[in-house]
PDB file of N, CA, C and O in Angstrom:
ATOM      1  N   UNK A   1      22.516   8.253   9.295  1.00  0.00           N
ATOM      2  CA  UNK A   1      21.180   8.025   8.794  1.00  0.00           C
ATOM      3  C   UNK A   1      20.313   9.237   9.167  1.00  0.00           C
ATOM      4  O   UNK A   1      20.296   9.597  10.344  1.00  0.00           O
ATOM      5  N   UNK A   2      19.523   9.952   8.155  1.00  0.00           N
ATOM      6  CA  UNK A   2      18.900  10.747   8.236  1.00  0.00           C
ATOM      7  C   UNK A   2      17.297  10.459   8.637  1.00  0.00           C
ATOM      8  O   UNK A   2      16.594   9.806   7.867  1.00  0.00           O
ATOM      9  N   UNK A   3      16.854  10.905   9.693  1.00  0.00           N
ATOM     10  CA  UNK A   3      15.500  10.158  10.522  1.00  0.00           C
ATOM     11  C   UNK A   3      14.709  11.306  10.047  1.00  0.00           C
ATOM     12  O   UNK A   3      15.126  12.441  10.276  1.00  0.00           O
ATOM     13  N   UNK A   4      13.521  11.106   9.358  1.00  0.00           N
ATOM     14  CA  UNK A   4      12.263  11.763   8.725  1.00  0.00           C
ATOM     15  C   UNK A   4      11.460  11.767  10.211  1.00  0.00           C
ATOM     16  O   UNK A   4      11.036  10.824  10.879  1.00  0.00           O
ATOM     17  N   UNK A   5      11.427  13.183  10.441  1.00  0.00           N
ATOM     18  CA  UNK A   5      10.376  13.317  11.804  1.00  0.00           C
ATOM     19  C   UNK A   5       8.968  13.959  11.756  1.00  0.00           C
ATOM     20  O   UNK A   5       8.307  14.328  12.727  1.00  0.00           O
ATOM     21  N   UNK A   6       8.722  14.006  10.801  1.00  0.00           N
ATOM     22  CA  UNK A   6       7.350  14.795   9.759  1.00  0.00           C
ATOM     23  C   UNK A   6       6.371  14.297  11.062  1.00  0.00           C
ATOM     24  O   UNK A   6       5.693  15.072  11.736  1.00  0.00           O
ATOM     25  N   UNK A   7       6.450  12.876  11.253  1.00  0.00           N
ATOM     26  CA  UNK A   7       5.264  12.581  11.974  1.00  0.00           C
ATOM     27  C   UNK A   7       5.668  11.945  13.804  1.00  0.00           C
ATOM     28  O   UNK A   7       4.939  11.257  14.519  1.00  0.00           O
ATOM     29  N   UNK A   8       6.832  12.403  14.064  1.00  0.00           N
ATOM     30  CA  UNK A   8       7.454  11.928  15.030  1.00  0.00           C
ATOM     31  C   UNK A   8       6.338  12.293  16.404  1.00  0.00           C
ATOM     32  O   UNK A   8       6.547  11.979  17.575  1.00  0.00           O
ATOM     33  N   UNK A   9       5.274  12.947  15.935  1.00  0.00           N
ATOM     34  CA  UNK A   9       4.777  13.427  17.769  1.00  0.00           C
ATOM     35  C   UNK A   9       3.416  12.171  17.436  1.00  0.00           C
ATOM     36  O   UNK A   9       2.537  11.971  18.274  1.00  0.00           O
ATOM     37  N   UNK A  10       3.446  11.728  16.632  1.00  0.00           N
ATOM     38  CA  UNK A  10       2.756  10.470  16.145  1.00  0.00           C
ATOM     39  C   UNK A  10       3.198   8.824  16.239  1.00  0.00           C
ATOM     40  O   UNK A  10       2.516   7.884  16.646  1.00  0.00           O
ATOM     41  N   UNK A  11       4.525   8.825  15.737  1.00  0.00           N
ATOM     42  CA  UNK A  11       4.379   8.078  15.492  1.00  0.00           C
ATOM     43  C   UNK A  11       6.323   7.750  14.705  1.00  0.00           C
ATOM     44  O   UNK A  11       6.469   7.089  13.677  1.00  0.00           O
ATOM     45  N   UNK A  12       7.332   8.274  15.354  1.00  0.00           N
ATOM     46  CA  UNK A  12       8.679   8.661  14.807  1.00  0.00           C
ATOM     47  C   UNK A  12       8.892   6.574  14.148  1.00  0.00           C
ATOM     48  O   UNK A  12       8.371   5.518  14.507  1.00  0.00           O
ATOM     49  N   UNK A  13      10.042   7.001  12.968  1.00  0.00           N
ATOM     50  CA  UNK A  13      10.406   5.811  12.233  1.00  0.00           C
ATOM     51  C   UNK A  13      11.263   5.385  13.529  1.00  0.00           C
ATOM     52  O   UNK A  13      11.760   6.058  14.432  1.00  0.00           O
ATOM     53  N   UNK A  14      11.237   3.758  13.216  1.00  0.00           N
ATOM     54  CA  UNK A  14      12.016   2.760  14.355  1.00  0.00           C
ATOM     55  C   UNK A  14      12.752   2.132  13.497  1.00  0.00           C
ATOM     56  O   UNK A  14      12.567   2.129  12.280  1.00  0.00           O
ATOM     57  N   UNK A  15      13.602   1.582  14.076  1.00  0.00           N
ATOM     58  CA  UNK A  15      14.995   0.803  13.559  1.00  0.00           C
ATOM     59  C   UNK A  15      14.451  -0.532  13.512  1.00  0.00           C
ATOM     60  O   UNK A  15      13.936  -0.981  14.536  1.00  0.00           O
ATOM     61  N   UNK A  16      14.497  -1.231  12.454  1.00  0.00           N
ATOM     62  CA  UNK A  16      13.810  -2.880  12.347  1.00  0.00           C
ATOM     63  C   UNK A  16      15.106  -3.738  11.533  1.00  0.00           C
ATOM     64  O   UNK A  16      15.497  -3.143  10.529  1.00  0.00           O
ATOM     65  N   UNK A  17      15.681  -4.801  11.778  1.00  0.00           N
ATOM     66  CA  UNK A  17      16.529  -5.274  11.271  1.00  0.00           C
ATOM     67  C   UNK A  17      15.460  -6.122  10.404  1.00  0.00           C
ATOM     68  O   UNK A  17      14.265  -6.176  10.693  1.00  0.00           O
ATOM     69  N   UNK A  18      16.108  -6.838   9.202  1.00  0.00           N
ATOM     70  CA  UNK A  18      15.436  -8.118   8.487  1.00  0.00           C
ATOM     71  C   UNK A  18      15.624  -9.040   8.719  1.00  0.00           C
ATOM     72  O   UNK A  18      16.774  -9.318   8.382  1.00  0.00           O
ATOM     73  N   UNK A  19      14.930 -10.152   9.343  1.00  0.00           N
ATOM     74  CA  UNK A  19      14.621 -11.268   9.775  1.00  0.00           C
ATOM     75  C   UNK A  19      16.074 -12.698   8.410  1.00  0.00           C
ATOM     76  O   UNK A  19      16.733 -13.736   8.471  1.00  0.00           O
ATOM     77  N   UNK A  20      15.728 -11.694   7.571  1.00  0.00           N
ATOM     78  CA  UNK A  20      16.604 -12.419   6.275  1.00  0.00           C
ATOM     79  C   UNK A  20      18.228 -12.419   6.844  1.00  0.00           C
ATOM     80  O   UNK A  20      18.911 -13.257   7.433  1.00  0.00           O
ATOM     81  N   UNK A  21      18.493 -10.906   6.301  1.00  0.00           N
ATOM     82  CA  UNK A  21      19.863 -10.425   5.893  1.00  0.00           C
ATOM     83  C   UNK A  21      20.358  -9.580   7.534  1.00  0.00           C
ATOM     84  O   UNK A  21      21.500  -9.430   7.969  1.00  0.00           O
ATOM     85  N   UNK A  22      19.175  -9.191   8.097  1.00  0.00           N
ATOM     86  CA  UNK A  22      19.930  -8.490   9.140  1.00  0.00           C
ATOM     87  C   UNK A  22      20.160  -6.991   8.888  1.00  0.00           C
ATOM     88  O   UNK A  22      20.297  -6.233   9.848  1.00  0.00           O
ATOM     89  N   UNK A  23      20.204  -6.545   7.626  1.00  0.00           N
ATOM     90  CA  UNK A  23      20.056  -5.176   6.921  1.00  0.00           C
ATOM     91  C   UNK A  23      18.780  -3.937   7.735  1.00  0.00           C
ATOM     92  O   UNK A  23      17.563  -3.906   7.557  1.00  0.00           O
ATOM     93  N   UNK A  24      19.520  -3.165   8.497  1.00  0.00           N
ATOM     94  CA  UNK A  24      18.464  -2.965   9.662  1.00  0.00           C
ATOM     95  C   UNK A  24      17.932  -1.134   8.676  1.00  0.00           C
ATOM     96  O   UNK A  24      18.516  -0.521   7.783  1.00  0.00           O
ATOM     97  N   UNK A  25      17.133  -0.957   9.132  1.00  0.00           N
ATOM     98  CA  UNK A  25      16.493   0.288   8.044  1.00  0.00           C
ATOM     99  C   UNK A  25      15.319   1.053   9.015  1.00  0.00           C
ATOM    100  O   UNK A  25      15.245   0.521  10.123  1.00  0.00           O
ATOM    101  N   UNK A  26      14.474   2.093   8.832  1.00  0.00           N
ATOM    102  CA  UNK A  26      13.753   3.026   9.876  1.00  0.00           C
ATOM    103  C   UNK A  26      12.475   2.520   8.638  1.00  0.00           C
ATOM    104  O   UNK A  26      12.438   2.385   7.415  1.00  0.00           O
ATOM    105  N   UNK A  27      11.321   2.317  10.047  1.00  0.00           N
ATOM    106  CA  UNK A  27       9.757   1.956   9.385  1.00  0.00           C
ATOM    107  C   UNK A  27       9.012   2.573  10.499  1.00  0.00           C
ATOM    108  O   UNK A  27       9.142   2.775  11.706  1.00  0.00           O
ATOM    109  N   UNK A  28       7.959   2.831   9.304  1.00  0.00           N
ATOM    110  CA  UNK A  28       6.888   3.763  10.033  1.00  0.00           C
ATOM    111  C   UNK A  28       5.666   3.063   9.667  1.00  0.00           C
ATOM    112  O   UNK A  28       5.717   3.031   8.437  1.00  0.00           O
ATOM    113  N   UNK A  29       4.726   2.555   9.993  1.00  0.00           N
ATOM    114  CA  UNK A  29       3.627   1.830   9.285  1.00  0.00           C
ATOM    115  C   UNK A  29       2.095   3.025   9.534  1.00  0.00           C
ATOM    116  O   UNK A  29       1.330   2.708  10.444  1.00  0.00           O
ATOM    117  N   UNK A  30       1.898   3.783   9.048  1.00  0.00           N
ATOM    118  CA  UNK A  30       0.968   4.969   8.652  1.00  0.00           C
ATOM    119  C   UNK A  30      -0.654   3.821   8.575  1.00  0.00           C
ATOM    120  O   UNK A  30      -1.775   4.037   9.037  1.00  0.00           O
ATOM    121  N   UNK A  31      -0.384   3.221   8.183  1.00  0.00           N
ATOM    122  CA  UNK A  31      -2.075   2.278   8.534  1.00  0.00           C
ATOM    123  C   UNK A  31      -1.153   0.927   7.524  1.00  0.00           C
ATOM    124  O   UNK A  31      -0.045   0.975   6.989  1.00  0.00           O
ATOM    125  N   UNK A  32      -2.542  -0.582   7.608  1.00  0.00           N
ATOM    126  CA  UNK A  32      -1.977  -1.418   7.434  1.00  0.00           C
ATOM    127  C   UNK A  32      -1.603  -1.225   5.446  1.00  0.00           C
ATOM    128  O   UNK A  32      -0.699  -1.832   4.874  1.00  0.00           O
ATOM    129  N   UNK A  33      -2.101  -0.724   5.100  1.00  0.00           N
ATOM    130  CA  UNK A  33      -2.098  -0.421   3.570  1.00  0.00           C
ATOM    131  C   UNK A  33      -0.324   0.424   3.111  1.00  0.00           C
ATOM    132  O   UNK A  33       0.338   0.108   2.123  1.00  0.00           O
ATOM    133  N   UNK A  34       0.082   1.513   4.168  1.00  0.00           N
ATOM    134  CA  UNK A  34       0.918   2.254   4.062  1.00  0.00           C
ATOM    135  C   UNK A  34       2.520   2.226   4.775  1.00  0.00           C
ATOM    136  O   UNK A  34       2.650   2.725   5.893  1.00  0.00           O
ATOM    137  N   UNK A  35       3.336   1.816   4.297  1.00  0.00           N
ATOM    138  CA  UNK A  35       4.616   1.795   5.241  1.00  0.00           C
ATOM    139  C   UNK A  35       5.972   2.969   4.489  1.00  0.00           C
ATOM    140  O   UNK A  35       6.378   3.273   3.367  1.00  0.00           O
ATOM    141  N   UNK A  36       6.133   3.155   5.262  1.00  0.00           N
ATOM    142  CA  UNK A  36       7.632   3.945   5.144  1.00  0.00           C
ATOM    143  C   UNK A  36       8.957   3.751   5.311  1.00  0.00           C
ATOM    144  O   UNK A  36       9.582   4.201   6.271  1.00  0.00           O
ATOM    145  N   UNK A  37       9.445   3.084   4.401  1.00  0.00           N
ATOM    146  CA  UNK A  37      11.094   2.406   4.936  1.00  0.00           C
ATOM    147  C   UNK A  37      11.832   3.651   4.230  1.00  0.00           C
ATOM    148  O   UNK A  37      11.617   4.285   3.197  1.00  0.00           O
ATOM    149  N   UNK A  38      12.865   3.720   5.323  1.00  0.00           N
ATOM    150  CA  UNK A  38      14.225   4.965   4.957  1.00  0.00           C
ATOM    151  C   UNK A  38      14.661   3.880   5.393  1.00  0.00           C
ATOM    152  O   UNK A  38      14.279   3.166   6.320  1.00  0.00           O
ATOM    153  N   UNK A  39      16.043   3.733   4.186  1.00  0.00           N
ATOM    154  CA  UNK A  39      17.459   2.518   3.741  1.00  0.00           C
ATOM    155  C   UNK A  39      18.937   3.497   4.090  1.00  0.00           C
ATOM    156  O   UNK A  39      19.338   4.649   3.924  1.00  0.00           O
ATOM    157  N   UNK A  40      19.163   2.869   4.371  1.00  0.00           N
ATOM    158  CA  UNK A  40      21.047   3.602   4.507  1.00  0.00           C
ATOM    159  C   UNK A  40      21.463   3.029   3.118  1.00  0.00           C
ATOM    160  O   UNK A  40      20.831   2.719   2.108  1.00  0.00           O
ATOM    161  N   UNK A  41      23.221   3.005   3.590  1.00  0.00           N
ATOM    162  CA  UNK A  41      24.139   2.476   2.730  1.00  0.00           C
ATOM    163  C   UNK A  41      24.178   1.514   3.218  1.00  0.00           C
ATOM    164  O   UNK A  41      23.779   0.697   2.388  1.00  0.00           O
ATOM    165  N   UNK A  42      24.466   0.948   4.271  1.00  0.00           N
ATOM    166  CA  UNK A  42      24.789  -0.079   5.133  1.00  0.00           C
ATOM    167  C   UNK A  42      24.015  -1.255   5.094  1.00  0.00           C
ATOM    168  O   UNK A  42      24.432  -2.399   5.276  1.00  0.00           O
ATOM    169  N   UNK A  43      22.522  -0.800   4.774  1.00  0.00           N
ATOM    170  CA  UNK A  43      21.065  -1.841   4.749  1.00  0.00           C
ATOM    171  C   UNK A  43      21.203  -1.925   3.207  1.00  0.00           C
ATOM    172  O   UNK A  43      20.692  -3.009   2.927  1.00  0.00           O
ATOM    173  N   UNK A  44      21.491  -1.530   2.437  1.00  0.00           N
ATOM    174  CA  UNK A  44      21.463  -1.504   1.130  1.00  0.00           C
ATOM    175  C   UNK A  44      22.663  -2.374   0.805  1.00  0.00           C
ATOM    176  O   UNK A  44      22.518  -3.099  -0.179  1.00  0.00           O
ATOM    177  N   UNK A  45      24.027  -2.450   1.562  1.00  0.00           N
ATOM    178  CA  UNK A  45      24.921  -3.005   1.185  1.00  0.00           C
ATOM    179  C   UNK A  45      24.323  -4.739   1.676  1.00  0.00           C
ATOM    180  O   UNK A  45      24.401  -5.690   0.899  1.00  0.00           O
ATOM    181  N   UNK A  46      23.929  -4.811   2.648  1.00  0.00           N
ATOM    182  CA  UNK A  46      23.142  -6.274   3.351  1.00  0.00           C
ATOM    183  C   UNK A  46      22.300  -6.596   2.116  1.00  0.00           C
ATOM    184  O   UNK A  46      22.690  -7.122   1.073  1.00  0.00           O
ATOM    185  N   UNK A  47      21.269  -6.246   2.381  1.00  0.00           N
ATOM    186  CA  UNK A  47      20.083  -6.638   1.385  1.00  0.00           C
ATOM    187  C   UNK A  47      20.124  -7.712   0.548  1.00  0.00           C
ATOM    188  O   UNK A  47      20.765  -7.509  -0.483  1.00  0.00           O
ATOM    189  N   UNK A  48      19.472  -9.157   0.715  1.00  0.00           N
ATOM    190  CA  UNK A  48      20.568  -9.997  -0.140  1.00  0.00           C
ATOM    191  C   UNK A  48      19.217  -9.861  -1.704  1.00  0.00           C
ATOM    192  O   UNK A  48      19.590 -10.064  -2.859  1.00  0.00           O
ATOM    193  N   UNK A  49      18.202  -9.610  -1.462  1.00  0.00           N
ATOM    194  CA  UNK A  49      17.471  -9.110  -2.105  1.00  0.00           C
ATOM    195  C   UNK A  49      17.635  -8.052  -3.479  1.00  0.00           C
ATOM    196  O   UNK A  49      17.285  -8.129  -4.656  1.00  0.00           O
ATOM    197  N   UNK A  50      18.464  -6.894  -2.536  1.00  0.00           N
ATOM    198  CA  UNK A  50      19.062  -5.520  -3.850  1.00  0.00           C
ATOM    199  C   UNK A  50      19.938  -6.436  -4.370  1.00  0.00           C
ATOM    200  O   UNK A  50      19.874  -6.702  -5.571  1.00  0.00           O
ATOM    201  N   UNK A  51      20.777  -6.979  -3.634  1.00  0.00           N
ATOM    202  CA  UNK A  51      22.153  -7.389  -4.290  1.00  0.00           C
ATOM    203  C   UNK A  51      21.741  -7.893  -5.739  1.00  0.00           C
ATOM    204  O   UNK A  51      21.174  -8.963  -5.962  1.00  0.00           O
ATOM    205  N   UNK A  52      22.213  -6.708  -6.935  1.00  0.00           N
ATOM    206  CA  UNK A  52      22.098  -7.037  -8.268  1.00  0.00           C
ATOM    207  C   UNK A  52      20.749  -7.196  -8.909  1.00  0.00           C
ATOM    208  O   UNK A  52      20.348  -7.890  -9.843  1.00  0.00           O
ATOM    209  N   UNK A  53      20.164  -6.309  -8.087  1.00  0.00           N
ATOM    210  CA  UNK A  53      18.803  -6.133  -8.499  1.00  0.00           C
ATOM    211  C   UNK A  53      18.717  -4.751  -9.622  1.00  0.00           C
ATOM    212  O   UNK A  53      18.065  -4.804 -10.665  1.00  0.00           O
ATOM    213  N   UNK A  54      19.493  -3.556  -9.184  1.00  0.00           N
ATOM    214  CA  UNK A  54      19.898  -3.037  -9.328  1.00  0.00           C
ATOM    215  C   UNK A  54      18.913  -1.570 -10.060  1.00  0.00           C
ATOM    216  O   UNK A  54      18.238  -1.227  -9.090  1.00  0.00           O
ATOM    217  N   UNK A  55      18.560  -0.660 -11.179  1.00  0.00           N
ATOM    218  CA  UNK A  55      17.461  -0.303 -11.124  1.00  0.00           C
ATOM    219  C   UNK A  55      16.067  -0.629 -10.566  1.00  0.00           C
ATOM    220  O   UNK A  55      15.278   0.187 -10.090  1.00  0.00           O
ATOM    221  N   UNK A  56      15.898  -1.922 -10.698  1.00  0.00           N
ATOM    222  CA  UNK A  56      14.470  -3.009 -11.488  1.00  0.00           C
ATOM    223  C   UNK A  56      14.122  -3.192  -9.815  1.00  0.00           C
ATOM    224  O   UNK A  56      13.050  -3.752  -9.587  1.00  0.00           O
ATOM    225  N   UNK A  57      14.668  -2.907  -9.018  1.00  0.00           N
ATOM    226  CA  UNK A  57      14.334  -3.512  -7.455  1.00  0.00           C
ATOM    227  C   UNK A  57      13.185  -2.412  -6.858  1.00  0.00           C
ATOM    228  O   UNK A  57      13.109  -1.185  -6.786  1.00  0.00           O
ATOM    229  N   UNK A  58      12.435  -3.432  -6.518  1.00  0.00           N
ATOM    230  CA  UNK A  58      10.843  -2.840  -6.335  1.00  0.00           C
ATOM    231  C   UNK A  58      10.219  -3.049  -5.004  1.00  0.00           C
ATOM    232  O   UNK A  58       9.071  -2.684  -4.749  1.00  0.00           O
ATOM    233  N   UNK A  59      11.008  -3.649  -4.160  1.00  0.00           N
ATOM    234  CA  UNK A  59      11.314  -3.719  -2.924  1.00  0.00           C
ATOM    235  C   UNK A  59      11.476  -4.917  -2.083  1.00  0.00           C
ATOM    236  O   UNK A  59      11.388  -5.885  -2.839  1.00  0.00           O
ATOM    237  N   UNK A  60      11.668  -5.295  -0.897  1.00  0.00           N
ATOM    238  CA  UNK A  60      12.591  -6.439  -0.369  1.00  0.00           C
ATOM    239  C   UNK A  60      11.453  -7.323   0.665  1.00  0.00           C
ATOM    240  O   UNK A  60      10.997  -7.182   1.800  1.00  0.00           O
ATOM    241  N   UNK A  61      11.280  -8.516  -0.719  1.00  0.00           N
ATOM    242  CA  UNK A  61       9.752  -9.432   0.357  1.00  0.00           C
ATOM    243  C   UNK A  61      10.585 -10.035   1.508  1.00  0.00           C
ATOM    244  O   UNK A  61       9.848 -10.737   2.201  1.00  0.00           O
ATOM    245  N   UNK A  62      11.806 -10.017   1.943  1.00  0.00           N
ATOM    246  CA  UNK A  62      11.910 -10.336   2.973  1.00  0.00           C
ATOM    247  C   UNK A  62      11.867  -9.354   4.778  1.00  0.00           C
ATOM    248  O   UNK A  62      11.709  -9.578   5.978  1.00  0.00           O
ATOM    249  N   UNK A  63      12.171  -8.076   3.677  1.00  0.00           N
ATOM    250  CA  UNK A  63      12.062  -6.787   4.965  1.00  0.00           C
ATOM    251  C   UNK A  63      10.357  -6.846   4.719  1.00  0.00           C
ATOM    252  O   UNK A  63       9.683  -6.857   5.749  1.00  0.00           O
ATOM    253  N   UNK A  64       9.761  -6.876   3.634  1.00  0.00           N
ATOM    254  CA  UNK A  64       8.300  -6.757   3.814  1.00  0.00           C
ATOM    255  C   UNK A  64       7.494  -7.981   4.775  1.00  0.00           C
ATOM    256  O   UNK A  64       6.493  -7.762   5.458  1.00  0.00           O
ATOM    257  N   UNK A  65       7.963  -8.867   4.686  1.00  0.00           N
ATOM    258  CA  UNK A  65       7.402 -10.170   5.695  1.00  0.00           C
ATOM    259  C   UNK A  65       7.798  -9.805   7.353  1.00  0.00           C
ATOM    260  O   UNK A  65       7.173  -9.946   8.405  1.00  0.00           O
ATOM    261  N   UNK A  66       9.406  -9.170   6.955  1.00  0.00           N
ATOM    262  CA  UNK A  66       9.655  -8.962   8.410  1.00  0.00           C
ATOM    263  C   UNK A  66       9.071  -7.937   9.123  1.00  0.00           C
ATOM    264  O   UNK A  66       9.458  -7.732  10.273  1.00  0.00           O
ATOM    265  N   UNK A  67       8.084  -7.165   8.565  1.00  0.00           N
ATOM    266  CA  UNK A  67       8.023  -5.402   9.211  1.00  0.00           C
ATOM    267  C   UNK A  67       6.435  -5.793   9.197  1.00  0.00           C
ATOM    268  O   UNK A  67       5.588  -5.109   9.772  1.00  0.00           O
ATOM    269  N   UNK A  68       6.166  -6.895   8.518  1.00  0.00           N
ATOM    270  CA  UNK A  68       4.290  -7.313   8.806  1.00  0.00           C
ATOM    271  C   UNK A  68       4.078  -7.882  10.053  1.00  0.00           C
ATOM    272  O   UNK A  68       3.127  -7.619  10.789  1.00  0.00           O
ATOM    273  N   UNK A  69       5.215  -8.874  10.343  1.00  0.00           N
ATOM    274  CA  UNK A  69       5.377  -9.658  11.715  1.00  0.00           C
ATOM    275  C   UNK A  69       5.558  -8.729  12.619  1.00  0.00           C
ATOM    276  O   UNK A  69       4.754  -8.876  13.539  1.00  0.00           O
ATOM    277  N   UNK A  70       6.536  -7.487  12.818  1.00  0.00           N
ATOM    278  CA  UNK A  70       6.807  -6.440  13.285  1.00  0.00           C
ATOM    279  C   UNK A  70       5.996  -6.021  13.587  1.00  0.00           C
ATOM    280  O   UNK A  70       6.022  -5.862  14.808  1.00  0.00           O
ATOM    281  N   UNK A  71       5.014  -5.637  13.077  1.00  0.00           N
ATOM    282  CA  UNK A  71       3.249  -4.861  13.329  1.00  0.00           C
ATOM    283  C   UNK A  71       2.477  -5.650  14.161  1.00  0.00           C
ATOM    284  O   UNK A  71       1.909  -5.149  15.132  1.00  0.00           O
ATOM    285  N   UNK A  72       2.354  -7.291  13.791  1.00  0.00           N
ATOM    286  CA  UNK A  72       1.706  -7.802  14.117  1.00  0.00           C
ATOM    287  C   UNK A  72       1.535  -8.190  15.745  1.00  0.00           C
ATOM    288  O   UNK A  72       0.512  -8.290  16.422  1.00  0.00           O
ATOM    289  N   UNK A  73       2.972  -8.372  16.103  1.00  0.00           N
ATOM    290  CA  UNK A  73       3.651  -8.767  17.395  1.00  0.00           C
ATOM    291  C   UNK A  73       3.675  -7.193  18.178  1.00  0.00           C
ATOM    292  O   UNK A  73       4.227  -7.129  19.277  1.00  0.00           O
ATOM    293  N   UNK A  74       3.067  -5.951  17.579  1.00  0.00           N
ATOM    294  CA  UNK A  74       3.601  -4.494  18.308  1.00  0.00           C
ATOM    295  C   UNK A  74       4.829  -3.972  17.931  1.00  0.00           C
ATOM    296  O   UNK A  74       4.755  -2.743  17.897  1.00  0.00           O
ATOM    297  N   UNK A  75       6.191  -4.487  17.561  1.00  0.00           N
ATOM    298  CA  UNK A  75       7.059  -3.850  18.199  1.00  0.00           C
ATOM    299  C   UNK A  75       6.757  -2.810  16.944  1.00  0.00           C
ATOM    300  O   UNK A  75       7.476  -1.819  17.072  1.00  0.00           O
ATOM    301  N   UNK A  76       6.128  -2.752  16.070  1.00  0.00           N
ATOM    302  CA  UNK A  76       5.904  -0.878  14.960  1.00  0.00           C
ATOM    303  C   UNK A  76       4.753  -1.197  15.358  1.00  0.00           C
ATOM    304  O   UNK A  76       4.215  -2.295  15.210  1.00  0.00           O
ATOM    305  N   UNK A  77       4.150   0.114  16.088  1.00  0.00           N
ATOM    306  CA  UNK A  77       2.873   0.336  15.571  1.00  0.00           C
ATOM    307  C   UNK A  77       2.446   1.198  14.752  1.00  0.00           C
ATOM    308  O   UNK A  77       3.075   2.141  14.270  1.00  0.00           O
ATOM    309  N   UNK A  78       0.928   0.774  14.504  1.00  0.00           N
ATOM    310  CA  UNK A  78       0.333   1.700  13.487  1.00  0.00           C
ATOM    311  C   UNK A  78      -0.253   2.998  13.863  1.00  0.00           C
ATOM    312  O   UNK A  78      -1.185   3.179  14.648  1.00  0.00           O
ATOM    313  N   UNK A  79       0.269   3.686  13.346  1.00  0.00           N
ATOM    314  CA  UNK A  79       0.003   5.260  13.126  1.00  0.00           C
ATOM    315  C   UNK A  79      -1.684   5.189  13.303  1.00  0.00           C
ATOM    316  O   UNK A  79      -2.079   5.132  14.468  1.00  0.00           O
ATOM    317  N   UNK A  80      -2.399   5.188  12.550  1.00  0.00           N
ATOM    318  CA  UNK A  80      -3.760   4.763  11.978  1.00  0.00           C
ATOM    319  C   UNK A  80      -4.658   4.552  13.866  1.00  0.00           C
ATOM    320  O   UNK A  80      -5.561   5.142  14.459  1.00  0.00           O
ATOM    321  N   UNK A  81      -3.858   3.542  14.133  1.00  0.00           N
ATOM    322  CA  UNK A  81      -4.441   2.951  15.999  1.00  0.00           C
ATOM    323  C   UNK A  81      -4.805   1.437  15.231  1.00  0.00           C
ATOM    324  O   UNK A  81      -4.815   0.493  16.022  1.00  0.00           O
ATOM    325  N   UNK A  82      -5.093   1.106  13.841  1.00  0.00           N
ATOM    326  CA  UNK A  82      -5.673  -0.481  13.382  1.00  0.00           C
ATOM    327  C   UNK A  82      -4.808  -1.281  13.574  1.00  0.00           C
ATOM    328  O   UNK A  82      -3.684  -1.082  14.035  1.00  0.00           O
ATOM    329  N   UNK A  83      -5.349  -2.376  13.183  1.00  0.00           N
ATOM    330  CA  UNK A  83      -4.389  -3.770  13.431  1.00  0.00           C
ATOM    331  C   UNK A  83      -3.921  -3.824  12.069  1.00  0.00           C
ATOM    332  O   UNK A  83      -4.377  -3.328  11.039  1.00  0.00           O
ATOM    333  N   UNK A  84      -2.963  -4.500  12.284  1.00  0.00           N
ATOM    334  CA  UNK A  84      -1.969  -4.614  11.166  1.00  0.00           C
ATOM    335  C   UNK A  84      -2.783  -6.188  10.510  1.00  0.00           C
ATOM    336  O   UNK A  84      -2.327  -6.751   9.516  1.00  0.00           O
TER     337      UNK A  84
END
């Protein structure tokens, strides 16, 4: 997995599994409006969401519920310093 460190003296992507599938992926939450998920193969193969979604997949409300709770509880924080 290739880790985007653009903003790492800020704020580096963390490893968050999905509360769903378990499909674990790197999030960065830049303020509460803005998030950054980098997917492997591996989170992509989980995903019960992609599974056969296939172009048309616009992203995964279950990693999105899980990475709001994520914010909410601390373990991502926000870049920004706001509350999620």
């Amino acid at each position: 997995m290739r880790i985007d460190n653009r903003l790492a003296d800020v704020a580096p992507m963390r490893p968050l599994a999905c509360d769903r599938c378990a499909a674990q992926v790197l999030v960065r939450k830049s303020s509460r409006q803005q998030t950054s998920v980098q997917w492997n193969g591996a989170a992509v193969a989980l995903c019960a969401e992609r599974d056969g979604a296939g172009a048309a997949f616009e992203g995964c409300g279950s990693l999105r519920d899980t990475i709001r709770e994520a914010a909410l509880r601390g373990t991502i924080a926000l870049v920004d310093g706001g509350e999620a």
